[in-house]
Short mmCIF file of the C-alpha atoms (twelve columns), coordinates in Angstrom:
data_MODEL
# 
_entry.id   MODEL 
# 
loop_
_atom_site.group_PDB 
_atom_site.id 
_atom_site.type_symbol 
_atom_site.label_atom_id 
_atom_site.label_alt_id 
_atom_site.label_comp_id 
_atom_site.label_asym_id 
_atom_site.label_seq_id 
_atom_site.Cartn_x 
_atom_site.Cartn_y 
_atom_site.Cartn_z 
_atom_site.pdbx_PDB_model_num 
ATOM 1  C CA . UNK A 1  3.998   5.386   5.005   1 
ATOM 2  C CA . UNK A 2  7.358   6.665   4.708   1 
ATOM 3  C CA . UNK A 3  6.804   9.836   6.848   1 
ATOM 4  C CA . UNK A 4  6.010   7.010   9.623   1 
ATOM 5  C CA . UNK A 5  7.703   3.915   9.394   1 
ATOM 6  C CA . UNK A 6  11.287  3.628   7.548   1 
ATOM 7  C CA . UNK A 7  10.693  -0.142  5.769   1 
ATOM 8  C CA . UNK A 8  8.398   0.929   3.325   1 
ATOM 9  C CA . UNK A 9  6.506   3.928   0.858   1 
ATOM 10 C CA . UNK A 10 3.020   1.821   0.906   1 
ATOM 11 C CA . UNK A 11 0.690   -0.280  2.512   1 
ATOM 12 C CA . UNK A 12 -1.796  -2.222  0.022   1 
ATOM 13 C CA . UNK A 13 -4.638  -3.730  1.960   1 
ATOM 14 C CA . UNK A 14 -6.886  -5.864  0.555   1 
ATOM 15 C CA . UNK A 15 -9.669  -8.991  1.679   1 
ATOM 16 C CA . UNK A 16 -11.250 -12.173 0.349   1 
ATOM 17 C CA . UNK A 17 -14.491 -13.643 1.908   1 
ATOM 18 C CA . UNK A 18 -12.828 -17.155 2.245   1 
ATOM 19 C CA . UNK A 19 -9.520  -19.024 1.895   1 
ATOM 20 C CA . UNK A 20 -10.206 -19.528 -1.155  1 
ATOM 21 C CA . UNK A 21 -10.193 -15.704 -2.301  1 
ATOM 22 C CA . UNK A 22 -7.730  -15.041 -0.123  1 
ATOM 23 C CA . UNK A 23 -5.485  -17.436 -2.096  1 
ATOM 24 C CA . UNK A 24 -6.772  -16.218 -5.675  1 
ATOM 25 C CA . UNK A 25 -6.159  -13.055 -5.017  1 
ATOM 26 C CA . UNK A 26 -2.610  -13.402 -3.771  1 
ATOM 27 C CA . UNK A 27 -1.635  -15.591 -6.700  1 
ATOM 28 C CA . UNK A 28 -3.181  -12.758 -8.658  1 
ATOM 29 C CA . UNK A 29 -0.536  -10.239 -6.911  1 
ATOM 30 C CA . UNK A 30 2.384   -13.076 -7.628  1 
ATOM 31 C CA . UNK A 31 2.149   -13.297 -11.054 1 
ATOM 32 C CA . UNK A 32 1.310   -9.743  -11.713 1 
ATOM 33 C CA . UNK A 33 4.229   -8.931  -9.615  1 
ATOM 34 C CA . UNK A 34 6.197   -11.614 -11.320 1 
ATOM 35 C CA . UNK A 35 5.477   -10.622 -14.953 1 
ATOM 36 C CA . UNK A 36 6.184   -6.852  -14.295 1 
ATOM 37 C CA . UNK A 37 9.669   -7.908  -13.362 1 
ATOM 38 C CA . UNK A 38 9.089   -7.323  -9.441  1 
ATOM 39 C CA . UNK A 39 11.203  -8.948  -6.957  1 
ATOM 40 C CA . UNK A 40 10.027  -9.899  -3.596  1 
ATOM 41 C CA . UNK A 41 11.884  -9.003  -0.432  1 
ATOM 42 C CA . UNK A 42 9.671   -11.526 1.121   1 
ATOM 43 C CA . UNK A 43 6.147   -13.582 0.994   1 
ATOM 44 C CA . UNK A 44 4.438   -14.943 3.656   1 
ATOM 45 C CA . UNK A 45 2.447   -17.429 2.354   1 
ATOM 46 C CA . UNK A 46 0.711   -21.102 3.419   1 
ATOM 47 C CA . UNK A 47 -2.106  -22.766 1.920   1 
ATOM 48 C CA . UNK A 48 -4.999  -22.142 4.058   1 
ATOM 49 C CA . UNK A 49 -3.949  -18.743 4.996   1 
ATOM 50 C CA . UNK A 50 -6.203  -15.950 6.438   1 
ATOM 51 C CA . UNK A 51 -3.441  -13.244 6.202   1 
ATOM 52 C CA . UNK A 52 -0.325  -12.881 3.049   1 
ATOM 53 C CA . UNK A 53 2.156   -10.615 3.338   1 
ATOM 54 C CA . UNK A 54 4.127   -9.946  -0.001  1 
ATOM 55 C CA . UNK A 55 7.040   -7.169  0.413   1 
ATOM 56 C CA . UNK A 56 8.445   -5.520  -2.539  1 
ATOM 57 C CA . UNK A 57 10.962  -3.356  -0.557  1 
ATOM 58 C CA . UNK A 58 8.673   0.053   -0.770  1 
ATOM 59 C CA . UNK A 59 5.130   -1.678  -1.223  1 
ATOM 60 C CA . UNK A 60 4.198   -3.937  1.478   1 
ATOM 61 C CA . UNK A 61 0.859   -6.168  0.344   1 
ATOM 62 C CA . UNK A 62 -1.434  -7.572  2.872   1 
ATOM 63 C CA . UNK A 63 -4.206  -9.755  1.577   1 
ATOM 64 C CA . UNK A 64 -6.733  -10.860 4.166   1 
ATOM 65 C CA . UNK A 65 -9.607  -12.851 5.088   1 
ATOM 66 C CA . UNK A 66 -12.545 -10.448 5.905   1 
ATOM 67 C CA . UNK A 67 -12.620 -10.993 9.613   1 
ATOM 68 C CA . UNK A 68 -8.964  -11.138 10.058  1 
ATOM 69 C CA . UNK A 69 -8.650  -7.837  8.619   1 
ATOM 70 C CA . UNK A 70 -11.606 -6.747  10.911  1 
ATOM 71 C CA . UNK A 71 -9.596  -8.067  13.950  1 
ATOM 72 C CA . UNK A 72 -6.918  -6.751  13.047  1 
ATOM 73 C CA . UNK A 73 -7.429  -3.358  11.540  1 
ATOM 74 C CA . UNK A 74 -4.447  -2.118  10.168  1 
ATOM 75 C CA . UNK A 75 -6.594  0.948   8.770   1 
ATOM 76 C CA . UNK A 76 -6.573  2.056   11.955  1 
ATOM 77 C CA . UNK A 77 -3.115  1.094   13.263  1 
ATOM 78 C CA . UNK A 78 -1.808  3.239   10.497  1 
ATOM 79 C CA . UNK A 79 -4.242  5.848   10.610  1 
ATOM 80 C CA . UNK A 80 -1.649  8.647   10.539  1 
ATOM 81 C CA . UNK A 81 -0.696  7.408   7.107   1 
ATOM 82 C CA . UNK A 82 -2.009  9.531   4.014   1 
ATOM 83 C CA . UNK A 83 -4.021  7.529   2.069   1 
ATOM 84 C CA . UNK A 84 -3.617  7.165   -1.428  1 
ATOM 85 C CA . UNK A 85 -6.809  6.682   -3.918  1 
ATOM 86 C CA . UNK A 86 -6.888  3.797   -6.222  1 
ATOM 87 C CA . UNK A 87 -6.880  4.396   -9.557  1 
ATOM 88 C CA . UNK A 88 -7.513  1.838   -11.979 1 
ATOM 89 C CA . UNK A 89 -5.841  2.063   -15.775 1 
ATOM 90 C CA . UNK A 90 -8.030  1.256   -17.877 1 
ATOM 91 C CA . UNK A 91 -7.321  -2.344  -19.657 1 
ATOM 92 C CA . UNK A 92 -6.051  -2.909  -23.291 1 
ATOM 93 C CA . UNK A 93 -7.438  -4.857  -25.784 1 
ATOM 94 C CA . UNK A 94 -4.298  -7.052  -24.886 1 
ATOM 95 C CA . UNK A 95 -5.296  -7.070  -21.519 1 
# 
């Protein structure tokens, strides 16, 4: 994102089927965020929300419902941006 826009290194983009997964998965992102240490420039947040925004400075986090992120389509807004693959570390026995 950086080669495009100057606030930011990343775009995460992400979707729930309802308000409720929408919420789950955000407060998933909080704490994770939270117990790595991670401050937040900013979270846009409310209850019964259909779109969160967290910003950690160079990753900015938007977690959607599915047809917001259909009308919205940042995927396509930011097209020019390189995507990055997802890779996930595998979990510890701690985990």
């Amino acid at each position: 994102m950086r080669q495009l826009v100057n606030f930011c290194d990343y775009f995460v983009v992400c979707s729930g089927n309802t308000d409720r997964q929408v919420k789950a998965i955000a407060d998933g992102i909080d704490e994770g965020l939270y117990g790595l240490g991670i401050k937040l420039g900013s979270k846009n947040a409310v209850k019964q929300s259909d779109w969160v925004v967290f910003d950690t400075g160079d990753i900015v986090i938007h977690v959607f419902a599915k047809k917001t992120r259909e009308f919205y389509n940042l995927e396509y807004l930011w097209q020019d941006a390189k995507p990055v693959k997802w890779r996930k570390e595998p979990r510890t026995p701690s985990d």
